[in-house]
C-alpha positions as a Markdown table, in Angstrom:
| # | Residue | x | y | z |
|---|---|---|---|---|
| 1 | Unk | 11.1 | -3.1 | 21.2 |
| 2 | Unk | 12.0 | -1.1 | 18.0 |
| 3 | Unk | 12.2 | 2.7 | 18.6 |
| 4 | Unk | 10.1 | 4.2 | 16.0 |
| 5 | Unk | 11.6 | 7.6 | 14.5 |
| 6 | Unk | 9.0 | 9.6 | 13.1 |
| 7 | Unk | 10.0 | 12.9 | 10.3 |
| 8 | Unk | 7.7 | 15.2 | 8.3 |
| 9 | Unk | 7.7 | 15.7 | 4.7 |
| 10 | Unk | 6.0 | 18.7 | 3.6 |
| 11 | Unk | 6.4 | 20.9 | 0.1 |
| 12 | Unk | 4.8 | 24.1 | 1.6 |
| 13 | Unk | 7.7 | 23.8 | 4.0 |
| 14 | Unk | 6.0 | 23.0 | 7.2 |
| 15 | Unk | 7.9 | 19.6 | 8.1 |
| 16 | Unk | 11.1 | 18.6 | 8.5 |
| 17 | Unk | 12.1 | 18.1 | 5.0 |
| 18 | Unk | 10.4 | 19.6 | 1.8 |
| 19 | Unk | 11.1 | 16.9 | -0.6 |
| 20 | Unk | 11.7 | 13.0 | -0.9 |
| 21 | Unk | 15.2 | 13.9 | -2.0 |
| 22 | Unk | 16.0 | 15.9 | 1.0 |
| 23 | Unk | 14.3 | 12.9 | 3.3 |
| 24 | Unk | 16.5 | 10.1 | 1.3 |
| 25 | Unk | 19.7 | 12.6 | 1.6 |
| 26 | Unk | 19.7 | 13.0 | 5.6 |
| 27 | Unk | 18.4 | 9.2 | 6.6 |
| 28 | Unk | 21.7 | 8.1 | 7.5 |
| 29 | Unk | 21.7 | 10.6 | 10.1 |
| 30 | Unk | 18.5 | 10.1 | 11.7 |
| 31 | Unk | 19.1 | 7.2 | 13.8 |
| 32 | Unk | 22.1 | 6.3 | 16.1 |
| 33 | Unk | 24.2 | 5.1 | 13.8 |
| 34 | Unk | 23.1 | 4.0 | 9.7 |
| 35 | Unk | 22.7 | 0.2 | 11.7 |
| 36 | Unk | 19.1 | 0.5 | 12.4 |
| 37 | Unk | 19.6 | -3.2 | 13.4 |
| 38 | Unk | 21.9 | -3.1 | 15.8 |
| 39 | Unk | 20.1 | -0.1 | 17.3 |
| 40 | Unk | 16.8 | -1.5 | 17.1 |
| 41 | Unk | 15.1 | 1.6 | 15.3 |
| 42 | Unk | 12.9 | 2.1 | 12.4 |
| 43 | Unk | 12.7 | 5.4 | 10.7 |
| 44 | Unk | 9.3 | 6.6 | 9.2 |
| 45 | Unk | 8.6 | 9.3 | 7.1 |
| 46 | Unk | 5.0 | 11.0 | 7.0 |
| 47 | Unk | 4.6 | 12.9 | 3.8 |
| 48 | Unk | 1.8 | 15.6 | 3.6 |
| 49 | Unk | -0.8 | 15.6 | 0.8 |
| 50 | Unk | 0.4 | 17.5 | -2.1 |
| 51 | Unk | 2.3 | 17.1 | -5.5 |
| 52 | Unk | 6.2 | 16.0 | -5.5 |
| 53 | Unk | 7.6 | 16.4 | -8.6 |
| 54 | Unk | 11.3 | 14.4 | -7.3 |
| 55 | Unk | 12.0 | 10.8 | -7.5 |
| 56 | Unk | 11.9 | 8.8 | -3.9 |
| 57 | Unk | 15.2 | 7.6 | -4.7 |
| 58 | Unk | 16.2 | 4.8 | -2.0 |
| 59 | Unk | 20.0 | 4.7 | -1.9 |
| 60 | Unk | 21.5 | 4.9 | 0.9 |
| 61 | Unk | 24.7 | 2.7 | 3.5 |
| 62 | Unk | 21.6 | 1.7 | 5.6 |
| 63 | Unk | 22.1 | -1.6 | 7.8 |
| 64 | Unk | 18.0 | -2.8 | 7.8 |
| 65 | Unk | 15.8 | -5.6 | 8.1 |
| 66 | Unk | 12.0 | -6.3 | 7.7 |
| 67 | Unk | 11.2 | -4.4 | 11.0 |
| 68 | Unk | 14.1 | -1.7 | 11.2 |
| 69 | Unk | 13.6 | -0.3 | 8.4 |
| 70 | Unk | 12.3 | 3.1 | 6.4 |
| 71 | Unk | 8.9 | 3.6 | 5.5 |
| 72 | Unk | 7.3 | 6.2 | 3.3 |
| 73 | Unk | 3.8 | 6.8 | 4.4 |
| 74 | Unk | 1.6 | 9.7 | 3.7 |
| 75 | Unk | 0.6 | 11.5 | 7.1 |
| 76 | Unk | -2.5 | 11.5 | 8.9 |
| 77 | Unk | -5.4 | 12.9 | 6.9 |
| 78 | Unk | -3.0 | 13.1 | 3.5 |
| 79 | Unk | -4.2 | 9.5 | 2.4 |
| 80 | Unk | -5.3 | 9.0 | -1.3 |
| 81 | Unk | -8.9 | 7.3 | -0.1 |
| 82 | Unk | -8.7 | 5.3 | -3.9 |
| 83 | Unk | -8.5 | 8.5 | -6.1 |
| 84 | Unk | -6.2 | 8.9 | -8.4 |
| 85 | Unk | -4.4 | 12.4 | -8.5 |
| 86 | Unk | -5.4 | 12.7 | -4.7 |
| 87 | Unk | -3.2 | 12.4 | -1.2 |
| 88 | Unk | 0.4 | 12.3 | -1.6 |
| 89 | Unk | 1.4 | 12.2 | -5.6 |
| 90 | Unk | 4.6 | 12.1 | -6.8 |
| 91 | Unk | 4.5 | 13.5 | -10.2 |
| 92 | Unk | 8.1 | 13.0 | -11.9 |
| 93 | Unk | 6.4 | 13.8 | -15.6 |
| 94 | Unk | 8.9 | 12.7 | -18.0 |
| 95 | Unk | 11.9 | 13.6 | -16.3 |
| 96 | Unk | 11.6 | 10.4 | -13.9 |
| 97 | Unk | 10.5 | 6.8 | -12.6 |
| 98 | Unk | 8.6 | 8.1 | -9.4 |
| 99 | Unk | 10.2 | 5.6 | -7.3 |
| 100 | Unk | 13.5 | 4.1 | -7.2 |
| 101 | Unk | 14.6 | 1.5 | -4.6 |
| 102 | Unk | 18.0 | 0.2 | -4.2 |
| 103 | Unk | 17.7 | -0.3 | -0.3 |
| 104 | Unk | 16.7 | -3.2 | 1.5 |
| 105 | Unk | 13.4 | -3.7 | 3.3 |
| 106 | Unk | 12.0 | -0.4 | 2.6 |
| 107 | Unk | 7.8 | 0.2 | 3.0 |
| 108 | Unk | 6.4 | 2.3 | 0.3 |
| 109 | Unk | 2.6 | 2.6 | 1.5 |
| 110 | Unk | -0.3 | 4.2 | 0.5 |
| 111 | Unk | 1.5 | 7.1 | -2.6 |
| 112 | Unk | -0.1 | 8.4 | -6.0 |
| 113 | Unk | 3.0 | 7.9 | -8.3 |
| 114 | Unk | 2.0 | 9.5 | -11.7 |
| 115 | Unk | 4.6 | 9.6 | -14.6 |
| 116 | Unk | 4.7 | 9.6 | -18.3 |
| 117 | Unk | 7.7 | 7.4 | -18.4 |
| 118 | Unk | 7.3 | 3.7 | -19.3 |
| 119 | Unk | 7.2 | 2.7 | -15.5 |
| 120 | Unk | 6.2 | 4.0 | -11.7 |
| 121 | Unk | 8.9 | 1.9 | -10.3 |
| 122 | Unk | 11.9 | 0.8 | -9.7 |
| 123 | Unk | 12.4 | -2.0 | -7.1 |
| 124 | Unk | 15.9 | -3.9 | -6.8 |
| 125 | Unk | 16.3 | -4.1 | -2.9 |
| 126 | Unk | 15.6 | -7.1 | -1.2 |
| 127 | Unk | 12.2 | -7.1 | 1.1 |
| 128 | Unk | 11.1 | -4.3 | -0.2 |
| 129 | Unk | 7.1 | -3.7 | 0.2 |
| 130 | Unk | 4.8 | -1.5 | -1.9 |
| 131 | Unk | 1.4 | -1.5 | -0.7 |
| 132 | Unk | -1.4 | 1.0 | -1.2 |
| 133 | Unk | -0.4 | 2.6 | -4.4 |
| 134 | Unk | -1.9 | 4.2 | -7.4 |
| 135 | Unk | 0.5 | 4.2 | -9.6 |
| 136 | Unk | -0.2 | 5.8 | -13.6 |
| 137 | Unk | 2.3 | 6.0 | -16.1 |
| 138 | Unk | 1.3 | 6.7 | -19.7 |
């Protein structure tokens, strides 16, 4: 049975990490090793409702597959409920694509990603899911 690791992201500082960036930059140390396979672990991240203004930038030596894998999920009572602008946004403006995804098999569920670049996304790794999104780029 997969051993679920669960981490906080919260800007106003209450979680474990304030920032996508900061998430993405320490998941090869959350698990055992960075073979979330071979350890049978999936690593989760809750974000709380508010506005991130970094990319999610999935890049990382992770070993995954389509159950030990990372997922990006906005915490309990953070969720976007169908409005735009509400939940867990990430808001690059024109500096960014809101999400970038190099990984394999990562779970992008349920974010606002609001840009005014051409795109909200950037997917190249294999079995990657994104489901529940609003995504707005003008």
């Amino acid at each position: 049975m997969v051993t679920v690791i669960t981490k906080t992201i919260d800007a106003g500082g209450g979680g474990d990490y304030t920032s996508f960036i900061q998430a993405e930059a320490d998941v090869s140390n959350i698990g055992t090793s960075a073979d979330l396979v071979a350890n049978d672990e999936a690593i989760v991240f809750e974000a709380v409702a508010g506005t991130y203004t970094t990319t999610l930038n999935a890049n990382s030596s992770l070993i995954t597959d389509s159950t030990r894998n990372v997922t990006y999920r906005p915490a309990a009572g953070s969720e976007h409920g169908g409005q735009a602008g509400a939940g867990v946004i990430i808001d690059t403006g024109a500096s960014n694509i809101p999400v970038l995804i190099s990984d394999d098999f990562v779970v992008v569920d349920g974010l606002n990603l609001t840009t005014t670049t051409t795109n909200c996304a950037w997917v190249q790794g294999a079995g990657t899911v994104m489901r529940n999104c609003i995504a707005s780029a003008s």
